[in-house]
Backbone as a printed PyTorch tensor [residue, N CA C, xyz], in Angstrom:
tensor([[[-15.7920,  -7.9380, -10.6930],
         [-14.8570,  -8.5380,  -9.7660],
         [-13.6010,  -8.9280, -10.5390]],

        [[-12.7040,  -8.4660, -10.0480],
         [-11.0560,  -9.0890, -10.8020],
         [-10.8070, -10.6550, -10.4240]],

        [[-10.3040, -11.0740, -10.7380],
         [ -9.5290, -12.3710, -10.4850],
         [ -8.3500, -12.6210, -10.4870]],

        [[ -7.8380, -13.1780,  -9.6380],
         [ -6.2490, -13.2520,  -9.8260],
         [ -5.8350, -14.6710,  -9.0670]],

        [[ -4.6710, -14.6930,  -8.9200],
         [ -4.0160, -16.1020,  -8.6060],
         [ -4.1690, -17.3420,  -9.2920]],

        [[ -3.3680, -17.7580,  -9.8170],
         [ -3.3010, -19.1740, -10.7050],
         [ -2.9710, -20.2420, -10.2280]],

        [[ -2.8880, -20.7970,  -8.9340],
         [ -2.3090, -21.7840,  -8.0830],
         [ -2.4220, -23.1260,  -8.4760]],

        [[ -2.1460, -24.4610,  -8.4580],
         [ -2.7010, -25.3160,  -8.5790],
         [ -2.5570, -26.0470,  -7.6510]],

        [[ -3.6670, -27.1500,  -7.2190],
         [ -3.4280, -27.8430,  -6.5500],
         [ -4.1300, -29.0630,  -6.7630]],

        [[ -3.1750, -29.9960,  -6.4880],
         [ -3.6150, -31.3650,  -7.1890],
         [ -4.1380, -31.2290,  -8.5640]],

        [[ -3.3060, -30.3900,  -9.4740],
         [ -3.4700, -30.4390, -10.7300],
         [ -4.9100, -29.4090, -11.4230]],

        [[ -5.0170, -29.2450, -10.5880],
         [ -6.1580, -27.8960, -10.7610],
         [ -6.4180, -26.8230, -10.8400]],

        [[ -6.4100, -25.8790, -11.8600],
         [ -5.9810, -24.7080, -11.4080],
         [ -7.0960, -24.2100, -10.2610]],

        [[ -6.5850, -23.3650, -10.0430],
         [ -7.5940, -22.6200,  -9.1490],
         [ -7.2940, -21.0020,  -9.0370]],

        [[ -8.8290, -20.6290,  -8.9700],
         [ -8.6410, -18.9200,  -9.4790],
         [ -9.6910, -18.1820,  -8.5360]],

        [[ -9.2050, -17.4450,  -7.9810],
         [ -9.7960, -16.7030,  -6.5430],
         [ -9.7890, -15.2920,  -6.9610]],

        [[-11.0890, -15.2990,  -5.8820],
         [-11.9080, -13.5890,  -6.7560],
         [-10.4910, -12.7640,  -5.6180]],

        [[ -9.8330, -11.6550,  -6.3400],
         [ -9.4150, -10.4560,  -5.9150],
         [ -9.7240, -10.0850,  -4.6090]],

        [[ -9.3950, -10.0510,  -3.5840],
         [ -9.0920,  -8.9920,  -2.6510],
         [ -9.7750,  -7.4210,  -2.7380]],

        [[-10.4530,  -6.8450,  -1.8230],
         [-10.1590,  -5.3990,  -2.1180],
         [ -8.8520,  -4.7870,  -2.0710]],

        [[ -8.3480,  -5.3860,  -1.1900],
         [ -7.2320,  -4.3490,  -0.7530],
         [ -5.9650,  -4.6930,  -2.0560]],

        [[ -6.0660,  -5.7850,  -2.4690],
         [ -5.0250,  -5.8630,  -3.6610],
         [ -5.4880,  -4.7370,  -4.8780]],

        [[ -6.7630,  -4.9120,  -5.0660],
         [ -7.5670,  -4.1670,  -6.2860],
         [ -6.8810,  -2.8900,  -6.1150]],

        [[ -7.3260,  -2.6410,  -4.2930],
         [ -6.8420,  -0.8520,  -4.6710],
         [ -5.3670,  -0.6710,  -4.9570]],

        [[ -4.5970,  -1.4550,  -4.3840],
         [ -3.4040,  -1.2190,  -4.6330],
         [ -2.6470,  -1.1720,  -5.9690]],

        [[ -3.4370,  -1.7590,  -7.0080],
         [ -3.3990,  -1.9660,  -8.4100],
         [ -3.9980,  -0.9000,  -9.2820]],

        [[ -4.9910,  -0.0360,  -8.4830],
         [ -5.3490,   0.9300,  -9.5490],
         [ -4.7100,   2.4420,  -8.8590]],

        [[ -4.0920,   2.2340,  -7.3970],
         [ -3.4360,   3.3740,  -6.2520],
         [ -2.1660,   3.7660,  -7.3570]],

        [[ -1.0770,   2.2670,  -7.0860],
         [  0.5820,   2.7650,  -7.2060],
         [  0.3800,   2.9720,  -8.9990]],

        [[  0.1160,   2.7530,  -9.7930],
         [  0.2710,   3.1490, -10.8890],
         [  0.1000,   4.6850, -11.2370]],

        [[ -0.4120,   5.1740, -10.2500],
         [ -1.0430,   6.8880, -10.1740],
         [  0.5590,   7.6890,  -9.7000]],

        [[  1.3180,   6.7990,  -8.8760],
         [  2.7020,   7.0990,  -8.9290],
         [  3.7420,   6.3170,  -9.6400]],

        [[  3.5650,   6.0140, -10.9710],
         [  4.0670,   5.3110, -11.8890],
         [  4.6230,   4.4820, -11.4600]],

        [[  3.7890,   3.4110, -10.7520],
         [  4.7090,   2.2120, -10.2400],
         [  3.4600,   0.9940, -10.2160]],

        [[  3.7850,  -0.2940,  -9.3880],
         [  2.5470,  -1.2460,  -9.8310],
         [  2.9130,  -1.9550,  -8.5240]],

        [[  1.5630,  -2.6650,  -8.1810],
         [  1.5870,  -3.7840,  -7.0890],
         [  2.8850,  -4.2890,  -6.7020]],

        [[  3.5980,  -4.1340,  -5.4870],
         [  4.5170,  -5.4130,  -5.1600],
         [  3.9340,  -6.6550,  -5.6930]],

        [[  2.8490,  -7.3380,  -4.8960],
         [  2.3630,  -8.3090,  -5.0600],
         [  3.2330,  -9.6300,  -3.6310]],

        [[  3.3560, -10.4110,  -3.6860],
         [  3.7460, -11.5650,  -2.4260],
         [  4.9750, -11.4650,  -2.3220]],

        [[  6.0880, -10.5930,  -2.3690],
         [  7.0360, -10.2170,  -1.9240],
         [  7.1740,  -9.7100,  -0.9960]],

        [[  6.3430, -10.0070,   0.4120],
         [  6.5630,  -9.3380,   1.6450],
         [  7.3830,  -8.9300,   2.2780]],

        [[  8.9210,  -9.5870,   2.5260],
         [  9.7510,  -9.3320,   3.4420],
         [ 11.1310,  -9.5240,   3.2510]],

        [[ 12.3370,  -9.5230,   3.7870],
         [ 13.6050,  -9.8820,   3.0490],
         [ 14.1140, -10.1590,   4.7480]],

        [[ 15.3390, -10.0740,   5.2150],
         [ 15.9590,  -9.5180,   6.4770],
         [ 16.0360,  -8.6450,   6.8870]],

        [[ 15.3610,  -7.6790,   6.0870],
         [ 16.0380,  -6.1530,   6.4960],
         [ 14.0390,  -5.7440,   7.2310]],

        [[ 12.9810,  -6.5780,   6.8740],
         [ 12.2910,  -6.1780,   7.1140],
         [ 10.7120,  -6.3070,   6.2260]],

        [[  9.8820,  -5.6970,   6.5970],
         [  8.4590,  -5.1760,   5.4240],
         [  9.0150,  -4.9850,   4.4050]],

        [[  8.5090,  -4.7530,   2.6940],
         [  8.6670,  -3.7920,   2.4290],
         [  7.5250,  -2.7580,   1.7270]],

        [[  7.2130,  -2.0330,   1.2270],
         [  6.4060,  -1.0110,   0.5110],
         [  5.1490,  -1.5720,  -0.3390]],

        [[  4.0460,  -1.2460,  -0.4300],
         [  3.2950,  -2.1210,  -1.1430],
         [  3.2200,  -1.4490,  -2.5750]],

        [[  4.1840,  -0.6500,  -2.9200],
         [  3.8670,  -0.0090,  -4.6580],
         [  6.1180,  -0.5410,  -5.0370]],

        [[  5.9340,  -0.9560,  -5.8170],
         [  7.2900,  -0.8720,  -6.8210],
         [  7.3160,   0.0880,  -8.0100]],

        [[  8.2860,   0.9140,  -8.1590],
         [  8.7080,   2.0940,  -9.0400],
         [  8.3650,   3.1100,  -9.2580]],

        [[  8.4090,   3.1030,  -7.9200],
         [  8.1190,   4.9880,  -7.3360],
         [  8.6040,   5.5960,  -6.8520]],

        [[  9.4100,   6.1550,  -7.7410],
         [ 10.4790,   7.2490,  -7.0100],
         [ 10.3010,   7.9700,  -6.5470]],

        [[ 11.1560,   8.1040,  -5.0770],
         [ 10.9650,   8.9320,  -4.4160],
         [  9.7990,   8.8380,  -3.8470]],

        [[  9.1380,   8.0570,  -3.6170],
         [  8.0440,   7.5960,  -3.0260],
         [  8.4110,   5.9760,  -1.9990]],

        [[  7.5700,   6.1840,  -0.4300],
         [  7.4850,   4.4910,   0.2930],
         [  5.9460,   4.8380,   0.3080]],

        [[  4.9940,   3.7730,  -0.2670],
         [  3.8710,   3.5740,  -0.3880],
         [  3.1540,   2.7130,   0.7290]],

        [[  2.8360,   3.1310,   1.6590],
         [  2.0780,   2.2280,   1.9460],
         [  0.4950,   2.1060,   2.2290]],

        [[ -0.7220,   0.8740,   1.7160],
         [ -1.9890,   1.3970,   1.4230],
         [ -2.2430,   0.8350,   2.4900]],

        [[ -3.8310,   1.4180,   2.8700],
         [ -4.7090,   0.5180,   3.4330],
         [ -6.1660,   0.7540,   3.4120]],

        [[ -6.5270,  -0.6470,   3.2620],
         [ -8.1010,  -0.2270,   2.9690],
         [ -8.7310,  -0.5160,   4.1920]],

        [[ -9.8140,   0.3850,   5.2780],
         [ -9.8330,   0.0300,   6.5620],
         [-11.6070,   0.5510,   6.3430]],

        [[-12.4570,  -0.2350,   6.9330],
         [-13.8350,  -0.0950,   7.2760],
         [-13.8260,   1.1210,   8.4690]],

        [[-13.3690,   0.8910,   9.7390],
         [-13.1950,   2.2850,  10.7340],
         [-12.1700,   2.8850,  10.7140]],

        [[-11.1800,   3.3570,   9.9230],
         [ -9.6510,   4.0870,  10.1750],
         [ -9.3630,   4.2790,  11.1200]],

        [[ -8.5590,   4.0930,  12.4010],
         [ -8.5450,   4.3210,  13.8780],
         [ -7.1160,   5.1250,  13.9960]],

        [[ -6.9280,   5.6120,  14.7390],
         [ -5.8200,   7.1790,  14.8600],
         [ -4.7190,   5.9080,  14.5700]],

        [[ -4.3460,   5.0080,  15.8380],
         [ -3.4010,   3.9950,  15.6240],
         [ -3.1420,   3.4180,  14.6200]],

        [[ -4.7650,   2.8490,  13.5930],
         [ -4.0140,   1.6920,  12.8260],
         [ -3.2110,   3.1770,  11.2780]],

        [[ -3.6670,   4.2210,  11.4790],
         [ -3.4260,   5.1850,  10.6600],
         [ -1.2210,   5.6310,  10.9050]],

        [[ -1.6560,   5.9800,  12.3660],
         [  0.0050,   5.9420,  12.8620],
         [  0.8190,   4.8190,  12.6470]],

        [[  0.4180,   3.5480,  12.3700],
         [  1.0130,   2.5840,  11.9530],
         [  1.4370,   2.5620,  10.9480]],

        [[  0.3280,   2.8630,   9.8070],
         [  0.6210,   2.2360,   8.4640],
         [  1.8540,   3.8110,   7.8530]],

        [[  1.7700,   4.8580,   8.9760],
         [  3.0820,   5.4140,   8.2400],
         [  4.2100,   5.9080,   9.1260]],

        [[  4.1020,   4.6540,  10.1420],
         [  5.5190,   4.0700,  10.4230],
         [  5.8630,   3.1960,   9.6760]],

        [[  4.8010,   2.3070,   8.9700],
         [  5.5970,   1.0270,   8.0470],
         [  5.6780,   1.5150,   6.5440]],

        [[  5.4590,   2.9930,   6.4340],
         [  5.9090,   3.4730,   5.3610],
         [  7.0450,   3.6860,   5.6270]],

        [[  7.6010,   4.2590,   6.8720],
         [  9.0470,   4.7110,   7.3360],
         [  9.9810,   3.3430,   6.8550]],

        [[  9.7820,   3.1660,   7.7760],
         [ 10.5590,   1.3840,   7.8300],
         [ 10.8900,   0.9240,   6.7980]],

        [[  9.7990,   0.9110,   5.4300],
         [  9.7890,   0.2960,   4.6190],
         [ 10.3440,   1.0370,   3.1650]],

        [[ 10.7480,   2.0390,   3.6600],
         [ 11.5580,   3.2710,   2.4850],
         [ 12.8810,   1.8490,   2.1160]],

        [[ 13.2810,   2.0150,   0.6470],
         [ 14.1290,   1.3850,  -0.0440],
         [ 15.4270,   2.6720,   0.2170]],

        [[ 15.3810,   3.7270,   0.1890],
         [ 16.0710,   5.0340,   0.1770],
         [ 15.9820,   5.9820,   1.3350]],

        [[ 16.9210,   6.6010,   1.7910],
         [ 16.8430,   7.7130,   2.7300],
         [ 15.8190,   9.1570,   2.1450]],

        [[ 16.0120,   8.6120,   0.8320],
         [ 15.1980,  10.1780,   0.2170],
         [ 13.9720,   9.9770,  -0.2550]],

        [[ 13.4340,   8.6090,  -0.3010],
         [ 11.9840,   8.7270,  -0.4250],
         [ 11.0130,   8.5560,   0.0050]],

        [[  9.9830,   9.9410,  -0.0780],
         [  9.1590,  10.1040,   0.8680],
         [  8.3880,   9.2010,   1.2130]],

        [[  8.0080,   8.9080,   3.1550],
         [  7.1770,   8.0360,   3.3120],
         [  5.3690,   8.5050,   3.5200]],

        [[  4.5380,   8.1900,   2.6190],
         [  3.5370,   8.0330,   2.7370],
         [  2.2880,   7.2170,   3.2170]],

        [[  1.2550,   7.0430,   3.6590],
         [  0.3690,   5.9880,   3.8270],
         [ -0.7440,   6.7880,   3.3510]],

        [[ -1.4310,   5.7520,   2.7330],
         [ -2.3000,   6.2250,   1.6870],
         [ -3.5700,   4.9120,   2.0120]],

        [[ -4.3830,   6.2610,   2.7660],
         [ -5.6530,   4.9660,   3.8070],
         [ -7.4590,   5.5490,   2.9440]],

        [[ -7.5570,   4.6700,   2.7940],
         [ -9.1620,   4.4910,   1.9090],
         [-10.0550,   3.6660,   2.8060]],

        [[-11.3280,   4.4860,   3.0680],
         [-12.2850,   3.7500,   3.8290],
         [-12.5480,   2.9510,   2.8260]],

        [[-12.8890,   1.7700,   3.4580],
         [-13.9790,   0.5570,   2.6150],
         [-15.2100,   0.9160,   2.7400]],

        [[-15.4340,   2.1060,   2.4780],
         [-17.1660,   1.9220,   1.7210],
         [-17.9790,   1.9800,   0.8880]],

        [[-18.8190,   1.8770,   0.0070],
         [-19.2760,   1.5900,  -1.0010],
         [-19.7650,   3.2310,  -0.9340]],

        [[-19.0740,   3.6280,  -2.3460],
         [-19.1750,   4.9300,  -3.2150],
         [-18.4280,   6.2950,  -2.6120]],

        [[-17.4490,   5.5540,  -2.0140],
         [-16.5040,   6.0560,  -1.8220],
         [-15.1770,   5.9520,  -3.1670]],

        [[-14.6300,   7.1800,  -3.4340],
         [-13.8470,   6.5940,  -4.7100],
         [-12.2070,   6.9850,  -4.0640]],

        [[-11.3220,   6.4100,  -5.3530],
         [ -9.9310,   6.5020,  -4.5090],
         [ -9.4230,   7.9350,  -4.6720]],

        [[-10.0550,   8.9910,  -5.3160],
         [ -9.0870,  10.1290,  -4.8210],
         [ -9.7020,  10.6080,  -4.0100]],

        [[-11.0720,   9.8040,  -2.9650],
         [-10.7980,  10.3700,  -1.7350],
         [-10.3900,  10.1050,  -0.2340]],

        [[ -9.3910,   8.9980,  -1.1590],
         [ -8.5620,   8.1930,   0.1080],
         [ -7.5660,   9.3350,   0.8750]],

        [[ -7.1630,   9.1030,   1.7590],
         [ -6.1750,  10.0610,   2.8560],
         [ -4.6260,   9.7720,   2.3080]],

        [[ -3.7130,  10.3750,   2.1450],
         [ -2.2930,  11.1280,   2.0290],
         [ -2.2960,  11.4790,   3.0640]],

        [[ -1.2590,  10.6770,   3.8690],
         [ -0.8050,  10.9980,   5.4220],
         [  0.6590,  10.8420,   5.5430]],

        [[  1.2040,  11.4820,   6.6620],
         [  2.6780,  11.0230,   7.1160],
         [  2.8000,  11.7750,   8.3830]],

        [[  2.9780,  11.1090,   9.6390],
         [  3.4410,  12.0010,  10.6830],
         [  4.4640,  13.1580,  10.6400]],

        [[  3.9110,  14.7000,  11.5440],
         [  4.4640,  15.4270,  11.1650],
         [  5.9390,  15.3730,  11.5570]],

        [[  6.5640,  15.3160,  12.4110],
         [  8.2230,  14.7720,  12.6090],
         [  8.8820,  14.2650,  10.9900]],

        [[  8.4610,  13.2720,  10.2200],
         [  8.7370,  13.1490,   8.9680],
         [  8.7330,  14.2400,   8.3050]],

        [[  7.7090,  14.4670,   7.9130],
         [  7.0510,  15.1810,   6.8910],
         [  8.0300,  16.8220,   7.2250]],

        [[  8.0810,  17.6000,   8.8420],
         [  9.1100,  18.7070,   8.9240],
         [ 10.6450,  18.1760,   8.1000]],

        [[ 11.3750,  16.7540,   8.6150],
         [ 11.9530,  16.5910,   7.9680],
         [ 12.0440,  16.3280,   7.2350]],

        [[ 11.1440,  16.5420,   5.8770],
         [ 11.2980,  16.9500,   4.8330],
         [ 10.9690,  17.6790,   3.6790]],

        [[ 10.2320,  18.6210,   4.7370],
         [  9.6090,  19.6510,   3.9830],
         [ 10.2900,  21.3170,   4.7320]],

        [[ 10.2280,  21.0940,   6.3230],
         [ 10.2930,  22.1210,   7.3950],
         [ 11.6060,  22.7390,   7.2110]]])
């Protein structure tokens, strides 16, 4: 189990077991030479991407127990949305949560309307 967060409160630290979904995202975006956002969620302009320094890449993960057509069409519209650049590609990159399942056989998705424009 990883651990992360150092918070304190009332002078205490305190240290909380990892997340799955952070974990994957920590061993995912580095595979596109980049690393966790981490609690930088949002600005005015919006979401943004859950991998930093990936060019040419909008990352977005998710780790889902049933993958459902919707929550799948979602997560790469909020790859759309969440592009830093007009030129980099939006991806969603969805991993069932189940045990012995590994991450290269998570899903690489992008609706096709995107994806023609920018491949077609």
């Amino acid at each position: 189990m990883h651990l992360a967060c150092n918070r304190k409160k009332q002078g205490v630290k305190i240290v909380m077991a990892d997340k799955s979904w952070k974990a994957l995202e920590r061993r995912i975006c580095p595979m596109f030479g980049g690393k966790r956002r981490g609690a930088d969620y949002a600005d005015k302009d919006g979401g943004k991407n859950d991998c930093i320094d990936t060019p040419g890449f909008s990352i977005e993960l998710k780790l889902l127990k049933r993958p459902t057509y919707q929550e799948m069409f979602n997560a790469c519209v909020q790859a759309e949305s969440s592009a830093e650049s007009i030129i980099d590609i939006p991806i969603a990159i969805i991993k069932k949560n189940k045990q012995g399942l590994k991450d290269k056989d998570a899903l690489v998705i992008m609706r096709l309307e995107t994806f023609l424009g920018f491949f077609g």
